[in-house]
Predicted model as a PDB file, atoms N, CA, C, CB and O in Angstrom, pLDDT in the B-factor column:
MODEL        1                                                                  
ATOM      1  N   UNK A   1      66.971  70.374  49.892  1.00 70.00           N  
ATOM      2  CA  UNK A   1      67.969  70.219  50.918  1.00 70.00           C  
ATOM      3  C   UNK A   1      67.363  70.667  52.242  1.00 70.00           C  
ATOM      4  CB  UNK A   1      69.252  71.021  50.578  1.00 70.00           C  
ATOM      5  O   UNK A   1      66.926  71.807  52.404  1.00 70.00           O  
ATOM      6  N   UNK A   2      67.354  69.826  53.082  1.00 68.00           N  
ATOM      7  CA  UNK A   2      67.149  70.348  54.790  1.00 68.00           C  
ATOM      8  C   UNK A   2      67.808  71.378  55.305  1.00 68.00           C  
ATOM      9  CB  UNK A   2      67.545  69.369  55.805  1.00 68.00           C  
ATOM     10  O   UNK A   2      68.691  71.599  54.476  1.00 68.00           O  
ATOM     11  N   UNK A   3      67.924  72.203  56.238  1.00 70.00           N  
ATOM     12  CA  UNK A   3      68.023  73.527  56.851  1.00 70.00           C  
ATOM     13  C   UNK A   3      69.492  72.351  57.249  1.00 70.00           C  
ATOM     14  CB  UNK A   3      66.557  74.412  58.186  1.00 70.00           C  
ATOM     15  O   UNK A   3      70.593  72.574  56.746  1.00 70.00           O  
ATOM     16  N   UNK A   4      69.250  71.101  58.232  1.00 62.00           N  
ATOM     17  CA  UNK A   4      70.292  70.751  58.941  1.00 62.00           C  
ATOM     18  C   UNK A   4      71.384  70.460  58.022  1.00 62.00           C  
ATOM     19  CB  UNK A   4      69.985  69.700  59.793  1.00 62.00           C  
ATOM     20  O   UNK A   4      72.500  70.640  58.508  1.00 62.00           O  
ATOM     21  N   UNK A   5      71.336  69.976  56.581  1.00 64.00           N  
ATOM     22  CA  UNK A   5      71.997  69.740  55.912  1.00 64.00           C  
ATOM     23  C   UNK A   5      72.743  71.247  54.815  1.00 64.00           C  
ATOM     24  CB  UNK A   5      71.232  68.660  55.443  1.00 64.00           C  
ATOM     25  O   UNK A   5      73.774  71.293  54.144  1.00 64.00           O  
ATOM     26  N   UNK A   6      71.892  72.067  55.014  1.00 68.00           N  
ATOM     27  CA  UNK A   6      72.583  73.085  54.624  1.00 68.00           C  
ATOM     28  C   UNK A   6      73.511  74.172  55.844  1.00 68.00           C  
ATOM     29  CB  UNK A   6      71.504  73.779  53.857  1.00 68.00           C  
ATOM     30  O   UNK A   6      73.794  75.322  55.509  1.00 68.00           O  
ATOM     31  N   UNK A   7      73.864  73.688  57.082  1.00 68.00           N  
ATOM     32  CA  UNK A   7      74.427  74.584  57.510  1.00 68.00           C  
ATOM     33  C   UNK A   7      76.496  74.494  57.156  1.00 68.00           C  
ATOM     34  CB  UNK A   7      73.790  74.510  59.055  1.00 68.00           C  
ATOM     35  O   UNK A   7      77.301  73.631  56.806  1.00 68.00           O  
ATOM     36  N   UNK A   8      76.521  75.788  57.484  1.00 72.00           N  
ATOM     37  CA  UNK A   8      77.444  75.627  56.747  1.00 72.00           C  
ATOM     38  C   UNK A   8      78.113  75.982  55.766  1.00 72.00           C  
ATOM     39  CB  UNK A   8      77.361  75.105  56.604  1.00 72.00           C  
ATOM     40  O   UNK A   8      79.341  76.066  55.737  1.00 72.00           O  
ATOM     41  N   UNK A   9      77.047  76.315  54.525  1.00 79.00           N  
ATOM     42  CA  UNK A   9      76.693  76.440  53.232  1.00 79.00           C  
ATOM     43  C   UNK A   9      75.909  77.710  52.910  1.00 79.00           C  
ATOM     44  CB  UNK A   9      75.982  75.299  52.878  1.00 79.00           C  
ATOM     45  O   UNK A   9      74.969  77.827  53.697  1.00 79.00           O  
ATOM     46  N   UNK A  10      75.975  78.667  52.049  1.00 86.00           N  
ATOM     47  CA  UNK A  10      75.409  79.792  51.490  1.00 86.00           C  
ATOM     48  C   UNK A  10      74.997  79.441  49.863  1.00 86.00           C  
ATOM     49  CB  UNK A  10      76.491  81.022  51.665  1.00 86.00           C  
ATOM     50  O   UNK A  10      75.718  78.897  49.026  1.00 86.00           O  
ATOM     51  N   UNK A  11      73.543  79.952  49.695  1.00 88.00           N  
ATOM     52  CA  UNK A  11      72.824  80.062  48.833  1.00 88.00           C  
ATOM     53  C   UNK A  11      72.945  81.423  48.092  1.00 88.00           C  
ATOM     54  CB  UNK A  11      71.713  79.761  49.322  1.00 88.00           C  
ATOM     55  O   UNK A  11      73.707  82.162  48.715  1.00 88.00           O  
ATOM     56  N   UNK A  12      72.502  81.933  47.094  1.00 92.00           N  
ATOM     57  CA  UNK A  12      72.014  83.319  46.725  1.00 92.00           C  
ATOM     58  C   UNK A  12      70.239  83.201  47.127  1.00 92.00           C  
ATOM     59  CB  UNK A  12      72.398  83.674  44.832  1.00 92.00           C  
ATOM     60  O   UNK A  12      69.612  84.050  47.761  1.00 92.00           O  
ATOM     61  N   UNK A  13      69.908  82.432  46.789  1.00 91.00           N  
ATOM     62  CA  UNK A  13      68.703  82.421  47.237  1.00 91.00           C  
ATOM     63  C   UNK A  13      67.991  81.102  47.896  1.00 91.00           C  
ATOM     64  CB  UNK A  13      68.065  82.850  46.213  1.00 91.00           C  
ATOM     65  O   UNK A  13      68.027  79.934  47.508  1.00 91.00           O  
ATOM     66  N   UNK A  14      67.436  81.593  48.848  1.00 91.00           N  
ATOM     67  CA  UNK A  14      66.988  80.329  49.795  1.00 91.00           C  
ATOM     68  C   UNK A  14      65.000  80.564  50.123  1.00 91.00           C  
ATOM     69  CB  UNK A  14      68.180  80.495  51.682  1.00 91.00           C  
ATOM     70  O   UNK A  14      64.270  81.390  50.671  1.00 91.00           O  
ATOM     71  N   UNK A  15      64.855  79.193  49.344  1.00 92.00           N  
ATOM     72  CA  UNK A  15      63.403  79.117  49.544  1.00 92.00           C  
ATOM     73  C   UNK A  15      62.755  78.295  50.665  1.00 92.00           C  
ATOM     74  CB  UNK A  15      62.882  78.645  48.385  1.00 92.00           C  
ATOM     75  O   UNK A  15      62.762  77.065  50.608  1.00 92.00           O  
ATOM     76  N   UNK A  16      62.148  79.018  51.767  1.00 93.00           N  
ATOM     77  CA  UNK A  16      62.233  78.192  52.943  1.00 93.00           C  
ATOM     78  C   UNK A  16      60.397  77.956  52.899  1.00 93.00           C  
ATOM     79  CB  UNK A  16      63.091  79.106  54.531  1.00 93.00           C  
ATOM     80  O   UNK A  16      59.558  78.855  52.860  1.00 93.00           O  
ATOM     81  N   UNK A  17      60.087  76.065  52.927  1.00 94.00           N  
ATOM     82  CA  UNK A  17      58.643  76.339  53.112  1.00 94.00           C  
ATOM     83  C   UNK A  17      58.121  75.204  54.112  1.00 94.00           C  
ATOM     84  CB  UNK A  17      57.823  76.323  51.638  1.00 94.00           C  
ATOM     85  O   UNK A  17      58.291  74.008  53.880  1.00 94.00           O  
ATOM     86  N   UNK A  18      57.516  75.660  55.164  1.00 95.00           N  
ATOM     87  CA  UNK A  18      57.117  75.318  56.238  1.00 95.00           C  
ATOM     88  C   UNK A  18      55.907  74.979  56.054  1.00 95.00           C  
ATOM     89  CB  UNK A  18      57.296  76.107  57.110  1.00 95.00           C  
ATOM     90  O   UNK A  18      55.202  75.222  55.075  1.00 95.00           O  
ATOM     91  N   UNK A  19      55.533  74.141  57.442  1.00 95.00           N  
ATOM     92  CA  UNK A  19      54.434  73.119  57.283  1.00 95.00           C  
ATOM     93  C   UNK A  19      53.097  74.403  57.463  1.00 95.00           C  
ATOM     94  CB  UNK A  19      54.521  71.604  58.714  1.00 95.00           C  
ATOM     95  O   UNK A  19      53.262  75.614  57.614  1.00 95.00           O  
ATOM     96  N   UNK A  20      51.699  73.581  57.378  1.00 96.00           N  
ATOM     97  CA  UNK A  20      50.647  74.367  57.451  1.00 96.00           C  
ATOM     98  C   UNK A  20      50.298  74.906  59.191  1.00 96.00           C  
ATOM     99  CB  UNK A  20      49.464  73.469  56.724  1.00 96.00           C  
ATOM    100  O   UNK A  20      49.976  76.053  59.501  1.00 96.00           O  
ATOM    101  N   UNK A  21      50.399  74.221  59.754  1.00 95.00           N  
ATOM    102  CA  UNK A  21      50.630  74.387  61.407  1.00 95.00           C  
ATOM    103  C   UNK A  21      51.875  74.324  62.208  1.00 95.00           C  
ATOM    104  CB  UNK A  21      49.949  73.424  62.042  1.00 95.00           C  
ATOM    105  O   UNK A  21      52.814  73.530  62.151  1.00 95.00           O  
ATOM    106  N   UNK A  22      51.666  75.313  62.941  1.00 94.00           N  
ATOM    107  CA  UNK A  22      52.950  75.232  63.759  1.00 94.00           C  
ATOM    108  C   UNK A  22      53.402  74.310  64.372  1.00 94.00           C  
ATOM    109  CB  UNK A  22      53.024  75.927  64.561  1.00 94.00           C  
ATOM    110  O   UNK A  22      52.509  73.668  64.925  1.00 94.00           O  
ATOM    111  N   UNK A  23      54.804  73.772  64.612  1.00 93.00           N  
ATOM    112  CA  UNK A  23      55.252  72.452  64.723  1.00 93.00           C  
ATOM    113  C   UNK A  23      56.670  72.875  66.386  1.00 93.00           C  
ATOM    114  CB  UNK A  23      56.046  71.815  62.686  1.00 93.00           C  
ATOM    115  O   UNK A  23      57.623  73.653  66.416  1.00 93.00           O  
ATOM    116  N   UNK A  24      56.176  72.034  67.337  1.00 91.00           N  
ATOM    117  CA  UNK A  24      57.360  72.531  68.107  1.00 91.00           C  
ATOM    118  C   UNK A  24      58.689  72.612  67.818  1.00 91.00           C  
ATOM    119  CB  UNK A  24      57.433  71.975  69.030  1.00 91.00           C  
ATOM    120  O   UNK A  24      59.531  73.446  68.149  1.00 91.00           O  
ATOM    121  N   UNK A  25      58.777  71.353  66.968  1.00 89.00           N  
ATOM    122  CA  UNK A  25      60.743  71.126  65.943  1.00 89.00           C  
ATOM    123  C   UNK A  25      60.762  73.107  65.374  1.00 89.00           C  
ATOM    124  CB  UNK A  25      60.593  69.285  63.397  1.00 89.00           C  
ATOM    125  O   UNK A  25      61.523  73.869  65.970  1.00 89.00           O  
ATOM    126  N   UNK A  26      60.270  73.394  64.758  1.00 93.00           N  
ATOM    127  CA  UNK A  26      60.151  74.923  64.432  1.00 93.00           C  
ATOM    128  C   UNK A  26      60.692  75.995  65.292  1.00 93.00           C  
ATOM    129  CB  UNK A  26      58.822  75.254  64.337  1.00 93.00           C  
ATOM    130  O   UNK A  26      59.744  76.411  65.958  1.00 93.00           O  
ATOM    131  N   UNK A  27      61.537  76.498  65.525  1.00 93.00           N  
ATOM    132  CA  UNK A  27      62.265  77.207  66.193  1.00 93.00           C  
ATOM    133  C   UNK A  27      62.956  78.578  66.101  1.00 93.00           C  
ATOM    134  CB  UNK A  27      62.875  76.561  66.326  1.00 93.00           C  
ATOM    135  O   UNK A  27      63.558  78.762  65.043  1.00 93.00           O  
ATOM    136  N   UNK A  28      62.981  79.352  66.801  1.00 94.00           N  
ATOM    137  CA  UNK A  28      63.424  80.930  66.804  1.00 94.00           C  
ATOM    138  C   UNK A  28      64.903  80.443  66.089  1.00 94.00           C  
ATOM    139  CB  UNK A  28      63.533  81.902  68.679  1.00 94.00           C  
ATOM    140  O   UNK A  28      65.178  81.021  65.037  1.00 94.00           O  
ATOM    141  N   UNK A  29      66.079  79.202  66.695  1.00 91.00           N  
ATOM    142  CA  UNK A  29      66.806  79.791  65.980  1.00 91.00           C  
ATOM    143  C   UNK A  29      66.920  78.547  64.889  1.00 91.00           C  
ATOM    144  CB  UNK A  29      68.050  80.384  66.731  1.00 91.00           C  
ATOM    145  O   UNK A  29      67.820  78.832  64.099  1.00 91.00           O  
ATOM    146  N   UNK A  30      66.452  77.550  64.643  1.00 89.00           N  
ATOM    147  CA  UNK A  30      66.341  76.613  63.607  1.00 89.00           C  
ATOM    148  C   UNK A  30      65.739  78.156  62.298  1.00 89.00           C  
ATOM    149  CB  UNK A  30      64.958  74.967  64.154  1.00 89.00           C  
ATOM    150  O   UNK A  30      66.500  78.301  61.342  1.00 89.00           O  
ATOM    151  N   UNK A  31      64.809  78.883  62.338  1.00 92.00           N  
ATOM    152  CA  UNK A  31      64.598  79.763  61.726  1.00 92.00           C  
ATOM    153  C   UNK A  31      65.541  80.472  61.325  1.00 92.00           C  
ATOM    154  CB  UNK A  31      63.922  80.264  62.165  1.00 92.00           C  
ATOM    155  O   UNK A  31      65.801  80.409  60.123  1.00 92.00           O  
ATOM    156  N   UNK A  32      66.276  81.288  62.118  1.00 91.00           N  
ATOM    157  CA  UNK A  32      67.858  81.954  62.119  1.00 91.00           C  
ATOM    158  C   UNK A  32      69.400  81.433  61.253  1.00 91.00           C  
ATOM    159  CB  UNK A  32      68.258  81.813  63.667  1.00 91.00           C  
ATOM    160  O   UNK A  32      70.381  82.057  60.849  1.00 91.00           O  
ATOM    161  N   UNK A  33      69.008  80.005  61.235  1.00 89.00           N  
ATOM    162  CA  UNK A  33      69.634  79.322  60.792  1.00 89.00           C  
ATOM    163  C   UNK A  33      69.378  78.748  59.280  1.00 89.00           C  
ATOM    164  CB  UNK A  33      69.673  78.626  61.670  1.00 89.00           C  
ATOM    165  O   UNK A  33      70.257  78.436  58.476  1.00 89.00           O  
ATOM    166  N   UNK A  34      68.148  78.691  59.112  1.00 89.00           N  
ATOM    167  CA  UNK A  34      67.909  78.802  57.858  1.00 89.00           C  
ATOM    168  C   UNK A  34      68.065  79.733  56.825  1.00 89.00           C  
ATOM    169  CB  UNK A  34      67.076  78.618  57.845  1.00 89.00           C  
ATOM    170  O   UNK A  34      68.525  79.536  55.700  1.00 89.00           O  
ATOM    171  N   UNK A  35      67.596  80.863  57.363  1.00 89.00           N  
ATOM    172  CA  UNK A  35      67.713  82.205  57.053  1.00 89.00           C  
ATOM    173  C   UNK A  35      68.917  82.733  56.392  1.00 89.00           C  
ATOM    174  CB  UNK A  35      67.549  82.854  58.139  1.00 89.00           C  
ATOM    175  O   UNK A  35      69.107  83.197  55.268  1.00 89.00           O  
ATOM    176  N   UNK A  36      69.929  82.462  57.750  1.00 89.00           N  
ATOM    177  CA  UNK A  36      71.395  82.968  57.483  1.00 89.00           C  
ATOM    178  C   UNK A  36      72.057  82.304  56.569  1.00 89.00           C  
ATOM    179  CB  UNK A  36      72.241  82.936  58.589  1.00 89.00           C  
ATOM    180  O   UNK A  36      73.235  82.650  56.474  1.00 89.00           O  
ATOM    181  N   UNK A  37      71.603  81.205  55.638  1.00 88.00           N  
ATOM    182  CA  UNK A  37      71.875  80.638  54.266  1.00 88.00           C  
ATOM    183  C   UNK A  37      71.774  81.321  53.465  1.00 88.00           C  
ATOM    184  CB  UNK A  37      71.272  79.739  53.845  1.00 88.00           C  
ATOM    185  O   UNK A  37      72.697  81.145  52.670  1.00 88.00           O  
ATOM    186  N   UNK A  38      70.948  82.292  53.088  1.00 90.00           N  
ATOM    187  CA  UNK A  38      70.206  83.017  51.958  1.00 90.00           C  
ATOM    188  C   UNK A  38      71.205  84.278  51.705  1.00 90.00           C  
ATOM    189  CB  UNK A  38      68.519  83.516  52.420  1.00 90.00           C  
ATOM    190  O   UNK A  38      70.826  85.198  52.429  1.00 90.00           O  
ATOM    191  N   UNK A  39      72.318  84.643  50.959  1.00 91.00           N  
ATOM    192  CA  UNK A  39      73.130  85.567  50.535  1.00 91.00           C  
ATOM    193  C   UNK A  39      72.262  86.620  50.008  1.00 91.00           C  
ATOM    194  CB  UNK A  39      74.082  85.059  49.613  1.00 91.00           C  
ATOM    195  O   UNK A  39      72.438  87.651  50.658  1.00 91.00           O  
ATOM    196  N   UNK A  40      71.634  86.719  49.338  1.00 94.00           N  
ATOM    197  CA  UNK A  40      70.910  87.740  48.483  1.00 94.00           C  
ATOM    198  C   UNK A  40      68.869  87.669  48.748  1.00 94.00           C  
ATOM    199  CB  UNK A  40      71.480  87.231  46.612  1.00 94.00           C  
ATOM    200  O   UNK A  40      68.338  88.778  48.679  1.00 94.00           O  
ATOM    201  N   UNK A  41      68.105  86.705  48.962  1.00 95.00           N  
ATOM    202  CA  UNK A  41      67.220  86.948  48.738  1.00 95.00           C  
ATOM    203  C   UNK A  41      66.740  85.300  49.587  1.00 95.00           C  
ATOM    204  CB  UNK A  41      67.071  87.476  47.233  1.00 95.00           C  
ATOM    205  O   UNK A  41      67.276  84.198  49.473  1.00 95.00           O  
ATOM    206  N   UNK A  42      65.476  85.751  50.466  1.00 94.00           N  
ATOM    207  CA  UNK A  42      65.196  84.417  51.362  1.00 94.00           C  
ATOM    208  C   UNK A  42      63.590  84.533  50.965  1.00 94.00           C  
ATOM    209  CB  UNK A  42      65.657  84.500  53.352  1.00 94.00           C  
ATOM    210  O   UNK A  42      63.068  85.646  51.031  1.00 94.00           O  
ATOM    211  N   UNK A  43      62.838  83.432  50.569  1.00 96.00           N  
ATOM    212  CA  UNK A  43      61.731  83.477  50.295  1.00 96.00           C  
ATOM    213  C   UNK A  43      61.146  82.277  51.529  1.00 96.00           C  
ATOM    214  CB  UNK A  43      61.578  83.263  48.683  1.00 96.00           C  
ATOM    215  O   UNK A  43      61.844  81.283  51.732  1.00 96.00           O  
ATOM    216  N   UNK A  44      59.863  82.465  52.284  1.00 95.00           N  
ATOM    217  CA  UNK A  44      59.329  81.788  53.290  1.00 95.00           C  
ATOM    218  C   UNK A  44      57.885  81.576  52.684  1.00 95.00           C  
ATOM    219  CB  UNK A  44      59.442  82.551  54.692  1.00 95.00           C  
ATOM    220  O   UNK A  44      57.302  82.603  52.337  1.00 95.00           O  
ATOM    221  N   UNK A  45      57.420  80.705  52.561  1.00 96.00           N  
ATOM    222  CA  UNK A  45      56.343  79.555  52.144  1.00 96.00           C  
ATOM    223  C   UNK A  45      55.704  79.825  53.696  1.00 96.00           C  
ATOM    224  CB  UNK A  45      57.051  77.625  51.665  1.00 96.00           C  
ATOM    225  O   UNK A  45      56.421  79.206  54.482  1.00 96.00           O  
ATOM    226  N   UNK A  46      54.826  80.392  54.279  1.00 96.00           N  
ATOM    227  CA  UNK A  46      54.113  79.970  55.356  1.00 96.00           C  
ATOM    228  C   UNK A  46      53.174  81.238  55.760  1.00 96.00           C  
ATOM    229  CB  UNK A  46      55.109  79.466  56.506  1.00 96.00           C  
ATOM    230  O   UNK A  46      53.243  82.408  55.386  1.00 96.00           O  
ATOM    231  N   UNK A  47      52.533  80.780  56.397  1.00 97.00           N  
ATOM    232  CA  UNK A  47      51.705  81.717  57.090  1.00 97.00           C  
ATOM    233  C   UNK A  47      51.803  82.263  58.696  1.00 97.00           C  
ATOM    234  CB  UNK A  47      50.527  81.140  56.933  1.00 97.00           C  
ATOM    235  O   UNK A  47      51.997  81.549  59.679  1.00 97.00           O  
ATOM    236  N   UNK A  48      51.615  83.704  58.678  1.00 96.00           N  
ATOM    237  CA  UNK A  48      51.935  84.225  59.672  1.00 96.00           C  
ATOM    238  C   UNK A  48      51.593  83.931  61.353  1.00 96.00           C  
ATOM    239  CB  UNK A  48      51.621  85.192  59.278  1.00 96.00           C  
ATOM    240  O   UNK A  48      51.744  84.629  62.356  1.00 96.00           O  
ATOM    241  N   UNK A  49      51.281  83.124  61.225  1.00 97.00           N  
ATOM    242  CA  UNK A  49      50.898  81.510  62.300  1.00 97.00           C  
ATOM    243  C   UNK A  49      51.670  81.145  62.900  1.00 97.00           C  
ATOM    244  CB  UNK A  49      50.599  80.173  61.779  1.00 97.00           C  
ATOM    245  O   UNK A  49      52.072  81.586  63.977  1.00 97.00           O  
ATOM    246  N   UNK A  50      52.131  79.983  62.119  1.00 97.00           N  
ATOM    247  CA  UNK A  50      53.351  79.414  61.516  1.00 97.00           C  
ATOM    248  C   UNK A  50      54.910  80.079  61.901  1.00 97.00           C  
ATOM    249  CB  UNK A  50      53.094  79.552  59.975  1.00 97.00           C  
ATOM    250  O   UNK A  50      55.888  79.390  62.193  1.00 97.00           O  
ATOM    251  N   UNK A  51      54.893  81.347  61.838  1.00 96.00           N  
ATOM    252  CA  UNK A  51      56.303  81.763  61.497  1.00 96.00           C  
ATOM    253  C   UNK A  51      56.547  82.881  62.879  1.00 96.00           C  
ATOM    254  CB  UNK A  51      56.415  82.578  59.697  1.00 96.00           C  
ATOM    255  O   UNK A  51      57.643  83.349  63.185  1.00 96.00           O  
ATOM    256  N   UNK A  52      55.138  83.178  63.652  1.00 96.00           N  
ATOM    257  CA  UNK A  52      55.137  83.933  64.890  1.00 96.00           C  
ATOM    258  C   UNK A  52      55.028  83.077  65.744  1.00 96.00           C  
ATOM    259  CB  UNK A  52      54.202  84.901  65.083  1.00 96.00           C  
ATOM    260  O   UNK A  52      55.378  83.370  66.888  1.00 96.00           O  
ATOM    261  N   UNK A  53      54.417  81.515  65.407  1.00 96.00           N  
ATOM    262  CA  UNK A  53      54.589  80.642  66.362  1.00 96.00           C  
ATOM    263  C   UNK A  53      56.414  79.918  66.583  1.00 96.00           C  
ATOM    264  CB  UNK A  53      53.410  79.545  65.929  1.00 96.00           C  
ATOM    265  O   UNK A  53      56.872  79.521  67.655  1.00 96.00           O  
ATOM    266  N   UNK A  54      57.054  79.928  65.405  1.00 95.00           N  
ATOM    267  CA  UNK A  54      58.488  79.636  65.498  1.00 95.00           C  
ATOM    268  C   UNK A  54      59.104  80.305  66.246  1.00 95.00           C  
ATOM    269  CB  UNK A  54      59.132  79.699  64.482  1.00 95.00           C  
ATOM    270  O   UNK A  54      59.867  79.879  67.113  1.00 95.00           O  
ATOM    271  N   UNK A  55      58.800  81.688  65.957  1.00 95.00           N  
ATOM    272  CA  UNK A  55      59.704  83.218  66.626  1.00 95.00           C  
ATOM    273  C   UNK A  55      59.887  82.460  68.412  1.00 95.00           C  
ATOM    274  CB  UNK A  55      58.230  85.367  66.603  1.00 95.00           C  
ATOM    275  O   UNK A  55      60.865  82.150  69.092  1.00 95.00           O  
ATOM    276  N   UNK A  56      58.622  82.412  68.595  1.00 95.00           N  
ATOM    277  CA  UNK A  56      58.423  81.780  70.369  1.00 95.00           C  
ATOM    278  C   UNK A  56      58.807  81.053  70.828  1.00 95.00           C  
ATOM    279  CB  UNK A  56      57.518  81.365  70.903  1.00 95.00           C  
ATOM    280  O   UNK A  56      58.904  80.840  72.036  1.00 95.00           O  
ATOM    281  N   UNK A  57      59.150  80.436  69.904  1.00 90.00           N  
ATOM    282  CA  UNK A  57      59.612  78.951  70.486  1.00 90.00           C  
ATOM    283  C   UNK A  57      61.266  78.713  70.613  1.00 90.00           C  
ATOM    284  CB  UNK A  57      59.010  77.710  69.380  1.00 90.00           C  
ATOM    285  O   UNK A  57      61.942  78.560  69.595  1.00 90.00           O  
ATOM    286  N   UNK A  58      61.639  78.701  71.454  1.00 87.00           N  
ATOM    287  CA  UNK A  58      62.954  78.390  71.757  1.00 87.00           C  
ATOM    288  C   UNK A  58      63.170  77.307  72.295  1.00 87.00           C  
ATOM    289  CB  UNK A  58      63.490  79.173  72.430  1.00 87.00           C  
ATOM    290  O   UNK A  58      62.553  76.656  73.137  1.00 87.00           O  
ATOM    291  N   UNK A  59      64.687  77.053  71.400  1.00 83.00           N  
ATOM    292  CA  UNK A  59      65.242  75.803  71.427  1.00 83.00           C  
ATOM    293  C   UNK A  59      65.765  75.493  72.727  1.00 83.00           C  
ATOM    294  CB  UNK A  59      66.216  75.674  70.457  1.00 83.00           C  
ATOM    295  O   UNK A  59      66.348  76.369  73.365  1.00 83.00           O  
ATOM    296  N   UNK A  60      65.575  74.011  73.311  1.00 76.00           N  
ATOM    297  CA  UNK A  60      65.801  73.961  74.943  1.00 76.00           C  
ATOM    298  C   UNK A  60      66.679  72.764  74.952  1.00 76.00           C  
ATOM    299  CB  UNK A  60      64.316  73.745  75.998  1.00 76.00           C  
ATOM    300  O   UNK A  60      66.279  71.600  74.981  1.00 76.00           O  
ATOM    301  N   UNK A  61      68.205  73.255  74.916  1.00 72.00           N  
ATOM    302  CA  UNK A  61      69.527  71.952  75.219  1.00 72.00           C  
ATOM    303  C   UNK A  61      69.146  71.210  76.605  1.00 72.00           C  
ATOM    304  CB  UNK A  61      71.405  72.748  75.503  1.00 72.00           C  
ATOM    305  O   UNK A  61      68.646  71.823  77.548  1.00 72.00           O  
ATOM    306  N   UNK A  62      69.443  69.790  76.629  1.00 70.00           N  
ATOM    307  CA  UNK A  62      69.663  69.112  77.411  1.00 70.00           C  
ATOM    308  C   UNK A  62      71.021  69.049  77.985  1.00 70.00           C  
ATOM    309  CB  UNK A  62      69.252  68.217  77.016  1.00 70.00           C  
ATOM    310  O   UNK A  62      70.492  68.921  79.089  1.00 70.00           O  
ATOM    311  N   UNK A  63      71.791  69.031  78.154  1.00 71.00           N  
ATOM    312  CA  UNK A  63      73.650  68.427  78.354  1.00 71.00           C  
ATOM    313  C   UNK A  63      73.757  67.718  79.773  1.00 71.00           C  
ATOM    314  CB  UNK A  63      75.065  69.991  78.429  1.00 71.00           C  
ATOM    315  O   UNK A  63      74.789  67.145  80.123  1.00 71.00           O  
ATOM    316  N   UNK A  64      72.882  67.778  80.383  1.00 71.00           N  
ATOM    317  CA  UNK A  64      72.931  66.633  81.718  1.00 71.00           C  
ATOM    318  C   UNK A  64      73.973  67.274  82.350  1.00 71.00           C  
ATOM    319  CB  UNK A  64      73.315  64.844  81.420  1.00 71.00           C  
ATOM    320  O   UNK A  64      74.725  66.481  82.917  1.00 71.00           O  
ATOM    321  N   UNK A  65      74.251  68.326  82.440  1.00 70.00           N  
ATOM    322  CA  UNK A  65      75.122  69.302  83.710  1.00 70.00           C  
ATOM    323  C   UNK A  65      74.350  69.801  84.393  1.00 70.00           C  
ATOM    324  CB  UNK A  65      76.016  70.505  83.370  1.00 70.00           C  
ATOM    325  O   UNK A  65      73.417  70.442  83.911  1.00 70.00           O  
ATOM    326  N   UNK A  66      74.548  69.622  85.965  1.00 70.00           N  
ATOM    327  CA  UNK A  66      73.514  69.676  87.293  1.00 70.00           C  
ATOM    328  C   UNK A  66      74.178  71.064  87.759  1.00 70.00           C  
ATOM    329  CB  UNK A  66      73.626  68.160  88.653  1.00 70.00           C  
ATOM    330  O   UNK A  66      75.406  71.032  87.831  1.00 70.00           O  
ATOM    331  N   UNK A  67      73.579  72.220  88.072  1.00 66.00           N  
ATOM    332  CA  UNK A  67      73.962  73.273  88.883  1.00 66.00           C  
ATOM    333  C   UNK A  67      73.085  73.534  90.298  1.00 66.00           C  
ATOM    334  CB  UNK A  67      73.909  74.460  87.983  1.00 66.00           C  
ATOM    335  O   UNK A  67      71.923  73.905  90.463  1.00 66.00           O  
ATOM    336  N   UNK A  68      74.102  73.196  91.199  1.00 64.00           N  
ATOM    337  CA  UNK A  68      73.328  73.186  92.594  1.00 64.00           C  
ATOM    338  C   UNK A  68      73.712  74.734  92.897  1.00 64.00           C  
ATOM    339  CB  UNK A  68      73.941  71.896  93.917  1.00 64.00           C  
ATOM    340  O   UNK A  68      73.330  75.272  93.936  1.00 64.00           O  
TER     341      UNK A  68                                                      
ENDMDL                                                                          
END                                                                             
């Protein structure tokens, strides 16, 4: 199941496994969000690369509202 398709939804345990290189889609809170699935126990597939390069990366909304 995808992170996007599990929100929403609680696991007891959530096995999260990420690609071999860091990927910009990868995200501080796409991470957060995965995470916060896992009731009891979250297991992460990746390397510390990978998962300090997510931390950094923040997600950047568009909504086309202009502030002058």
């Amino acid at each position: 199941m995808t992170v996007h398709k599990a929100q929403g939804s609680e696991f007891d345990t959530v096995e999260l496994v990420l690609p071999d290189e860091p990927n910009p889609l990868l995200t501080r809170e796409w991470l957060y969000t995965a995470a916060s699935r896992a009731r009891t126990q979250l297991r992460i597939h990746a390397s510390r690369e990978v998962i300090a390069a997510a931390l950094q990366q923040h997600t950047r909304r568009i909504n086309g509202l202009r502030f002058d």
